[in-house]
N, C-alpha and C positions, 0 to 999 in steps of 0.2 A: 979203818976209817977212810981213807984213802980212796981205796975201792967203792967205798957207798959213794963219797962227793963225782964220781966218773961216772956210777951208773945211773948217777940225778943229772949228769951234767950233759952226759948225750944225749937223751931226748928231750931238754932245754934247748940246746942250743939246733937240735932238728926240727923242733915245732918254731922256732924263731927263723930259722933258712926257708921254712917252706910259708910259713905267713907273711915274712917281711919279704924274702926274695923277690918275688914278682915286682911289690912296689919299688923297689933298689933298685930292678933292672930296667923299671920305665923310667923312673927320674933319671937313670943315667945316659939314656938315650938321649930323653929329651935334652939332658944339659948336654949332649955330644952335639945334638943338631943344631942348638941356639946357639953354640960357639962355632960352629963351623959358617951358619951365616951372620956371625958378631953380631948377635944380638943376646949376649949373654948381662947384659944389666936389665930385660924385658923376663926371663928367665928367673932371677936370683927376686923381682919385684913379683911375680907370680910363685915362688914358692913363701915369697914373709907374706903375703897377704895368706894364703892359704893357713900360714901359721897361726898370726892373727887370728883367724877365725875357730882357729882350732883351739886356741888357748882361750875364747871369749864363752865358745860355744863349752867348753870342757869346765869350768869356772860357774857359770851358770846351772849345769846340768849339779855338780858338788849340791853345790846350792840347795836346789829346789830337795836333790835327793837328802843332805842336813837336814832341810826344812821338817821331808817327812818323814823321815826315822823318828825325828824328835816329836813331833803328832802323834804316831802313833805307839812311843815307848808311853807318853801321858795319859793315852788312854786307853 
């Protein structure tokens, strides 16, 4: 059993390094460069809004996608 959760788990966590990496290594630039010219509260105000919109826009999408499963299970 062991063996199975390892051979699930390494290419979990290799499709996760190569999708997420990129974006991990631009935000951490970006937050290297907005601390380096102290402007790290311009920084941390640009990624909640980004949030915001992610969790408005992600919230909505449920939604409409609830909406039409439920259409079209009725008919």
């Amino acid at each position: 059993m062991p063996r199975l959760r390892l051979t699930l788990l390494i290419p979990i966590i290799l499709v996760l390094v190569f999708v997420l990496g990129p974006s991990a290594i631009s935000y951490w630039t970006d937050w290297l460069w907005f601390k380096e010219i102290r402007y790290e509260p311009v920084f941390l105000r640009m990624i909640s809004a980004q949030a915001q919109v992610f969790v408005i826009v992600f919230v909505a999408a449920v939604i409409w996608l609830a909406i039409n499963v439920q259409v079209a299970v009725q008919s």
